[in-house]
C-alpha positions, 0 to 999 in steps of 0.5 A: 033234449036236455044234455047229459053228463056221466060224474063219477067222483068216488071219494068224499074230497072228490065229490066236494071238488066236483061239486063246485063244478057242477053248480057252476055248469048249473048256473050256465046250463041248468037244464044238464042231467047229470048221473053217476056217482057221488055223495051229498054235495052232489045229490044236493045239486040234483045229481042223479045217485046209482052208488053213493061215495060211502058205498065206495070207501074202499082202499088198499089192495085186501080190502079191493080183494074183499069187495071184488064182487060188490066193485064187478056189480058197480061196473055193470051198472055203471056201464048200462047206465052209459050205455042207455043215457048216452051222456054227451060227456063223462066227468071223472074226477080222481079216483083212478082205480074206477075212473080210469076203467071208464074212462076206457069204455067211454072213449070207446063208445066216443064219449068225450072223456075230461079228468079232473085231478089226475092220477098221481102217476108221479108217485107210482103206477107211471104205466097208467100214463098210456092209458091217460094218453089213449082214453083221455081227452082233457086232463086237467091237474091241480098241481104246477109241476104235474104240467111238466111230468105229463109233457114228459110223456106226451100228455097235454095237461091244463093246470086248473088250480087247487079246488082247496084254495077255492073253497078256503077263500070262501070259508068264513070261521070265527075268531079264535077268542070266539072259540075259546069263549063259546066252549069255555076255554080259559085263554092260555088253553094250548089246542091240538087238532086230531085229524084221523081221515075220513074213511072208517079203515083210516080211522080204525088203524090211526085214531088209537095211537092219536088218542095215546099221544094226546093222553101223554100231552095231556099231562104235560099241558093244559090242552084241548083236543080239536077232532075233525069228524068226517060228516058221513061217517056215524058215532061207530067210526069213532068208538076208540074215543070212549076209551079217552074219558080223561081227555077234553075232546071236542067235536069240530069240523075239519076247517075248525081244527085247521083254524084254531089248532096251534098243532095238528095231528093228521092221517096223510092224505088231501087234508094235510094239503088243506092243513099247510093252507092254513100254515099249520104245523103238522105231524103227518101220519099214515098206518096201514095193513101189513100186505098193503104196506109190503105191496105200496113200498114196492110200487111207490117211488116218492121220499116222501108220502104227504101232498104237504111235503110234495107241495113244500119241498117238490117231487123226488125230495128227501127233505121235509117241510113236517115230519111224516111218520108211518107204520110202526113209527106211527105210536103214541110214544113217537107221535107225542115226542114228535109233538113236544118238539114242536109244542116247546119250540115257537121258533120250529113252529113258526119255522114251519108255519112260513114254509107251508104258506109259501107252497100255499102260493103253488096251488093258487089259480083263481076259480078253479070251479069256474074254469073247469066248468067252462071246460064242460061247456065245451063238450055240452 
């Protein structure tokens, strides 16, 4: 009988990064039968779907409130497909909301358990480390300090490496000459990228006031909006844009807009992580509802919200590496102050270019994949 392994990656970043791991497993195993949640990337490997990561996108604490019913049924299913398949394995990846649920039953049910990018109890929730340490039989962590913090707490923790920096090696992008020429740019063109995130709630509170500082830039300098369009998300997620028809916009993919903006523009999250991979200045912005923000700022306990700053500066600093600006803070008047700083000081640019590739080097360990993979095969 061919071995079975339970994936359950909820969000897109999270079935990216589980993903490479399975088309390592495959090549060592490639009769496993792997079922779950997950997106494209995984169906594409053969993963057998019961909920798709769109289907998943849900985030703060309303919008779990709104979708109470529809997350009840996702757990039954879940759980009867464990219980028929009998997996010899669960491999969850982030998403501690759901994962940490199922990662209870399956250890009740003897399951081997193995988390791929852990919790990120550091910043908040640190009572989710006791059921880490109960349910939990291979934590595994993309991040060097967080080896220590669960030590701390009695939790062995394997360093594996950022799954970004994997899958930055192997990206192979056109020089930005090339660019500028095949979009028919004149050479002095200044480009600003717009990375609003890749959830349709993200968007919706982020993009205008993104759009509202680019049309303020747009008069000072001759510049191009880059945008970074989540591939799973349809042209509705972006209906702010059609109000912009003033604006030179084009549509590009994340890495794009890393690669060849001089700026960036970026909703907090895992792509301001991939953005300091590129040395990239950035402007960190996060927005979100009024009761979700009350509730966070209760419960979160860092100085700073990006994974760029956390990375550069380390946990429990007040200092910054880019600016962060949240809530109201986050408007075009503000964003686009912030921007000209940085647009009219190649020193500060610079400045800050040297101290994101330096923290760049705190995420390296070769072949991630590869070595969670190895960890798989362990239990299969």
């Amino acid at each position: 009988m061919p071995k079975k392994l339970f994936v359950l990656a909820g969000e897109v970043s999270g079935d990216m990064h589980a993903a490479g791991v399975i088309a390592e497993l495959l090549k060592a195993k490639p009769d496993i039968r792997v079922f779950g949640i997950g997106g494209q990337k995984l169906q594409a490997l053969g993963a057998e779907l019961l909920y798709d990561t769109a289907q998943m996108s849900i985030m703060g604490f309303v919008d779990v409130l709104k979708h109470l019913f529809f997350l009840r049924r996702v757990f039954r299913d879940l759980k009867e497909a464990v219980l028929r398949e009998k997996p010899d394995a669960a491999f969850l990846i982030d998403y501690p909301g759901m994962n940490l649920i199922m990662a209870r039953f399956c250890h009740e049910l003897g399951i081997p358990v193995i988390f791929y990018i852990s919790p990120q109890v550091w910043a908040w929730k640190e009572g989710r480390v006791k059921a880490i340490r109960r349910d939990v039989d291979r934590l595994l962590v993309i991040f060097d300090f967080e080896v220590d913090f669960f030590r701390c707490h009695g939790v062995t923790a394997e360093f594996v490496g950022h799954p970004v920096i994997e899958q930055l090696d192997e990206l192979s992008l056109p020089s930005r000459e090339s660019f500028v020429k095949q979009h028919e740019l004149a050479p002095e063109t200044r480009l600003v990228g717009l990375l609003p995130g890749s959830r349709k709630q993200e968007i919706a509170h982020i993009l205008p006031d993104m759009l509202k500082a680019s049309r303020l830039l747009s008069r000072d300098y001759q510049v191009v909006f880059l945008i970074g369009r989540a591939p799973h998300l349809d042209e509705a997620a972006y209906h702010a844009l059609a109000q912009y028809p003033d604006l030179t916009i084009i549509n590009c993919s994340a890495y794009e807009v890393m690669q060849y903006s001089e700026l960036a523009l970026v909703t907090s999250g895992t792509a301001t992580l991939e953005t300091l991979c590129f040395g990239l200045p950035m402007i960190v912005l996060y927005r979100t509802g009024r009761v979700n923000y009350l509730i966070g700022k209760q419960l979160v306990k860092l100085k700073n919200i990006s994974l760029a700053n956390i990375v550069a500066k380390g946990l429990g600093s007040s200092e910054t590496a880019v600016p962060e600006l949240l809530q109201h803070d986050a408007n075009g008047a503000e964003i686009y102050r912030q921007a000209r700083m940085i647009l009219d000081d190649p020193e500060l640019a610079a400045a800050m270019r040297r101290e994101l590739l330096a923290a760049r080097d705190k995420l390296a360990c070769s072949s991630p994949s590869n070595k969670v993979a190895g960890i798989l095969q362990e239990y299969l």
